[in-house]
C-alpha positions as CSV (number, residue, x, y, z in Angstrom):
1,X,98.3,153.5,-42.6
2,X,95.3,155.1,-40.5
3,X,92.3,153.3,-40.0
4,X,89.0,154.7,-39.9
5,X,86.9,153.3,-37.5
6,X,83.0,153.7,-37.4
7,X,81.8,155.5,-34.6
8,X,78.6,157.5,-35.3
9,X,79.3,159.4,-31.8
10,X,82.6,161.1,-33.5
11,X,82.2,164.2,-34.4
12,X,84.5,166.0,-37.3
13,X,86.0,168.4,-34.8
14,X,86.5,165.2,-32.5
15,X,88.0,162.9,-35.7
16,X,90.1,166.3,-36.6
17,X,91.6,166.1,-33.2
18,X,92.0,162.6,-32.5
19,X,93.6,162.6,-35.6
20,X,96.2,165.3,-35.1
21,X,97.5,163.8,-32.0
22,X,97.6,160.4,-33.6
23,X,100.2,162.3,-36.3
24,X,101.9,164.4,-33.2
25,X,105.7,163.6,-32.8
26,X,105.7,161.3,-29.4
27,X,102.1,161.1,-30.2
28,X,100.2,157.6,-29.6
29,X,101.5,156.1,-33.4
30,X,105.0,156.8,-32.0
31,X,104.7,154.6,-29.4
32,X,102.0,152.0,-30.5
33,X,100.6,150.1,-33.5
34,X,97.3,151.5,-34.1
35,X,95.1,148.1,-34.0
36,X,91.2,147.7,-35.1
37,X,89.0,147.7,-31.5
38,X,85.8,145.2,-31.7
39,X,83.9,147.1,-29.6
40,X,80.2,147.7,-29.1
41,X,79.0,151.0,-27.1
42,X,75.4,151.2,-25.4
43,X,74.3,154.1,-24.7
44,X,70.7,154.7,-23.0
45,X,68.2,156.7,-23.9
46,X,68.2,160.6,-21.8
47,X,65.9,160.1,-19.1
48,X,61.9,160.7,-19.5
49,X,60.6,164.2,-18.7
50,X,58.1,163.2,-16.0
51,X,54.6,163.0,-17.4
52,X,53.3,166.4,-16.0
53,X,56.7,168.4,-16.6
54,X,55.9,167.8,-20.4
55,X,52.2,168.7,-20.0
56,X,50.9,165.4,-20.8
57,X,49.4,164.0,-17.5
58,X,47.9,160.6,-17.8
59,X,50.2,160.2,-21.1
60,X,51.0,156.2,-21.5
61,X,54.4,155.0,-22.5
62,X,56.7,151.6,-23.3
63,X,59.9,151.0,-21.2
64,X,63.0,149.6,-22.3
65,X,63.0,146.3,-21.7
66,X,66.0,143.5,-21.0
67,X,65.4,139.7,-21.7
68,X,67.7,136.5,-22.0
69,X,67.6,134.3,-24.3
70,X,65.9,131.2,-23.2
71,X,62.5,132.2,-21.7
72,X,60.1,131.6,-24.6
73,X,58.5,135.4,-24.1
74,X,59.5,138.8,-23.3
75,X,57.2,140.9,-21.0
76,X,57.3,145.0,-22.4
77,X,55.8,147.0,-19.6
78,X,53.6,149.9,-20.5
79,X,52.9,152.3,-18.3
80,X,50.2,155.2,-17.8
81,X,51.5,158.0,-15.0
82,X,49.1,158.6,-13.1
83,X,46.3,156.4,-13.8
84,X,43.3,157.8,-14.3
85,X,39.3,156.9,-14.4
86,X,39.3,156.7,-18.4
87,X,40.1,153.2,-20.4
88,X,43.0,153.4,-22.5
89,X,43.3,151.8,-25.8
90,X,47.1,151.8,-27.3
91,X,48.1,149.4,-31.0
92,X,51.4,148.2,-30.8
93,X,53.7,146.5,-33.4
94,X,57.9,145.6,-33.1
95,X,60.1,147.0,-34.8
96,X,63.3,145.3,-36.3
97,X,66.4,146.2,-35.1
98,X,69.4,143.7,-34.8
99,X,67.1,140.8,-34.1
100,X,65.3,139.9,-37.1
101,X,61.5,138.9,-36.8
102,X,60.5,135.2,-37.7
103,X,64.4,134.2,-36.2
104,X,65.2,135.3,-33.2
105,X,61.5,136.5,-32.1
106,X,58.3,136.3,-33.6
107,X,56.7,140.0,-35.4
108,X,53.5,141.5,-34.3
109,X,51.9,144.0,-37.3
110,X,49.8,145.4,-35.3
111,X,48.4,143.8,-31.8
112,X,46.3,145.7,-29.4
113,X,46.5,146.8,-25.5
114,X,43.6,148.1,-23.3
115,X,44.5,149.8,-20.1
116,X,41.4,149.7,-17.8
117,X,40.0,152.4,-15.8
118,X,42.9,153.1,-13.0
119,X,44.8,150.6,-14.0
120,X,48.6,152.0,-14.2
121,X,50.5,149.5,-16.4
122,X,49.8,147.0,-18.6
123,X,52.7,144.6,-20.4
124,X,52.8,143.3,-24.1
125,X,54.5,139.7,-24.4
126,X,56.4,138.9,-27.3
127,X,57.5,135.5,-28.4
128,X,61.5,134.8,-28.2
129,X,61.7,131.8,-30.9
130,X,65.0,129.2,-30.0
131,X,67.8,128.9,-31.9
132,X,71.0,128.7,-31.5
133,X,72.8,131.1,-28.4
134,X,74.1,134.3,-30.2
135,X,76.7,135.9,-29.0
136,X,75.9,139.6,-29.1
137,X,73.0,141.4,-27.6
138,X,69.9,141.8,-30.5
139,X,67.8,144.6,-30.1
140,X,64.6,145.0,-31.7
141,X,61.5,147.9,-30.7
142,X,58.1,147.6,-29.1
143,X,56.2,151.0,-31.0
144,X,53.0,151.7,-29.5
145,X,50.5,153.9,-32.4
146,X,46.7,154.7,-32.5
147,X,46.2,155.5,-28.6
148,X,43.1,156.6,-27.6
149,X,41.9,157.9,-24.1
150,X,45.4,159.0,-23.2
151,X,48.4,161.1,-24.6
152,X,51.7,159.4,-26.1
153,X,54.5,160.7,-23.6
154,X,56.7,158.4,-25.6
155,X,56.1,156.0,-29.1
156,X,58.9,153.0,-28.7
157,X,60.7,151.0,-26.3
158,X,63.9,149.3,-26.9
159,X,64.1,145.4,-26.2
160,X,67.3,143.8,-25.5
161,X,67.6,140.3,-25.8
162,X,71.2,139.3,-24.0
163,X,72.6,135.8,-25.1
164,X,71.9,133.0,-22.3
165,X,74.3,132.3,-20.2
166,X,76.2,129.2,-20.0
């Protein structure tokens, strides 16, 4: 019996080859029982062209952001590179993900951020609501929209909310 297992990373010529050496004489079936994997893989974004690189200097943008579950918010840091002498104006709203809003955080529709003249970052807090400890990470997104006074060098950060540790 082969299994398929769902990994959106596979690509056909990759499946194809796995595959054939799976069926190979001697191959791994010939020595082993082919057994389901639980696994989760995180992968990170590819790093950020730098602000000026991509032409848009002064351009704001959301970092990916880690929190534990426990601490009743979660800080998402925005920052503009370089500051400059303008005021920035950025709408934000989260995104569901694997955590689902009104359970393991609380949504914001739309909520509003003002950068002030030089000021280089800014953070948006979001509400972590208790429950009971998962035991997965949940990710959900912070998507900034409607930015005026500065270019969008990039629209959503990833939050990671990693079960508290015990």
């Amino acid at each position: 019996m082969i299994r398929l297992l769902r990994l959106p990373l596979l690509t056909a010529a990759a499946a194809a080859l796995l595959l054939a050496v799976t069926l190979l004489p001697g191959g791994p079936a010939a020595t082993a029982p082919i057994r389901p994997v639980d696994m989760t893989l995180l992968i990170s974004p590819s790093p950020l062209p730098s602000p000026t690189a991509s032409g848009c200097a002064g351009c704001v943008q959301p970092l990916d952001t880690l929190c534990w579950e426990g601490p009743p918010r979660c800080m998402v840091v925005v920052l503009r590179t370089p500051p400059r002498s303008n005021t920035v104006t950025a709408h934000f709203r989260t995104v569901a993900m694997t955590a689902r809003p009104g359970i393991d955080y609380v949504g914001v529709d739309s909520g509003t951020l003002v950068l002030q003249p030089n000021q280089s970052s800014a953070e948006i807090a979001i509400q972590l609501l208790p429950h009971p400890p998962a035991s997965q990470d949940r990710t959900f997104g912070v998507e900034l929209f409607a930015v005026s006074g500065a270019g969008l060098a990039r629209p959503m950060a990833i939050v990671t909310v990693k079960p508290a540790q015990h």
